[in-house]
C-alpha positions in Angstrom: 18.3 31.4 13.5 15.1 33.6 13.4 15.7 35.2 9.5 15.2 32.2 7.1 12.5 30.4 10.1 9.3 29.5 7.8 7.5 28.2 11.2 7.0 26.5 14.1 5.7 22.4 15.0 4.7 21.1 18.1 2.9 18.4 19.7 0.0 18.5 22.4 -1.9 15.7 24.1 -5.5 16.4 23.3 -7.3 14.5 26.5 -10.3 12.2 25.4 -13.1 11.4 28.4 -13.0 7.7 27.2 -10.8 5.6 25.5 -11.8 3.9 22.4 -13.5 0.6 22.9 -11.3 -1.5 20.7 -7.6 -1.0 22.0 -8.1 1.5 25.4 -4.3 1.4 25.8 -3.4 3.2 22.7 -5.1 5.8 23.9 -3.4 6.2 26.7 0.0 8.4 26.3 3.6 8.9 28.2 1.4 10.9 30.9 -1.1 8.3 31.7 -4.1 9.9 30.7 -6.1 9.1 27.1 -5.5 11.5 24.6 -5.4 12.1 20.7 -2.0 13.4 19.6 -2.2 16.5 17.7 0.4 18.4 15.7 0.1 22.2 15.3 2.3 24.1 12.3 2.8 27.7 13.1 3.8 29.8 9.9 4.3 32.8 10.9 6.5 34.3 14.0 2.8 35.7 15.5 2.5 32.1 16.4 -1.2 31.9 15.0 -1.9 28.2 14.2 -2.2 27.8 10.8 -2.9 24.3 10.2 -3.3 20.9 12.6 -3.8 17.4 12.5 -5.5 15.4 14.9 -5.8 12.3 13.8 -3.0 9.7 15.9 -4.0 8.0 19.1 -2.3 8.9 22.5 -0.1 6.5 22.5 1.9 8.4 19.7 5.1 10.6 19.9 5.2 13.5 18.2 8.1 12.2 15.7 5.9 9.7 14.7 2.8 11.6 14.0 5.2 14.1 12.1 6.6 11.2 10.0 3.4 10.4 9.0 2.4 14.0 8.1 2.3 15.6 4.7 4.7 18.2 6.5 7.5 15.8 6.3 7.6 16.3 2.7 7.7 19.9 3.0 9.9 20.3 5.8 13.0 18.2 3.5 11.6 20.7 0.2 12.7 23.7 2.1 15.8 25.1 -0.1 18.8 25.9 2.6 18.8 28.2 4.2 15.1 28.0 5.1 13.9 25.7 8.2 11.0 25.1 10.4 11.9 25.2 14.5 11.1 22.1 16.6 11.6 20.8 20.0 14.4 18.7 20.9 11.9 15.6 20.7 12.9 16.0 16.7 16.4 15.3 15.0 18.4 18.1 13.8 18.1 18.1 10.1 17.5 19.5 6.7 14.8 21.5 7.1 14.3 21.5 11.1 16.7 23.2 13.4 16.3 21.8 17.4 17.5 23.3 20.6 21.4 23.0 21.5 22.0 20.8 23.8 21.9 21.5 27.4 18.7 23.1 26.7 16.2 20.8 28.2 14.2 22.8 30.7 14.0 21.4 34.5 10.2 20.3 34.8 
């Protein structure tokens, strides 16, 4: 699984004091509290963040925010049997491998 990984992406809530003025419930995400939704790419198994973005509202999964990312483009490019790892929020595919399932951990 681990040999021909490029990477790692993930999603975290970023939390905002105040939503904006204009449309407060986007702001707000699956947790209840406002937030920007920010994707991290990890390229390297050190896990050192090597590039971000920041720039979806709360409101927005993480599949979303990666569909709308240039990493998308990427992520398909990868010649087999290179792949980025994901969370099981993602769909198995070319280019991404996601936990078996079972997997989910109790919160």
């Amino acid at each position: 699984l681990f040999k021909h990984c490029v990477g790692a992406v993930d999603g975290i809530a970023i939390e905002i004091q105040a939503p904006r003025s204009d449309d407060p419930a986007a702001d707000r995400n699956q947790k209840r509290f406002f937030s920007w939704s920010e994707l991290k790419y990890c390229f390297n198994m050190q896990a050192v963040c090597n590039a971000m973005t920041c720039k979806h509202v709360g409101s927005t999964n993480d599949v979303i925010a990666f569909q709308r990312s240039s990493l998308k483009t990427i992520c398909k490019s990868l010649p087999l049997p290179y792949h980025w790892v994901v969370d099981a929020v993602y769909i198995n595919s070319r280019g991404m491998v996601t936990p078996f399932d079972g997997t989910k951990l109790a919160v």
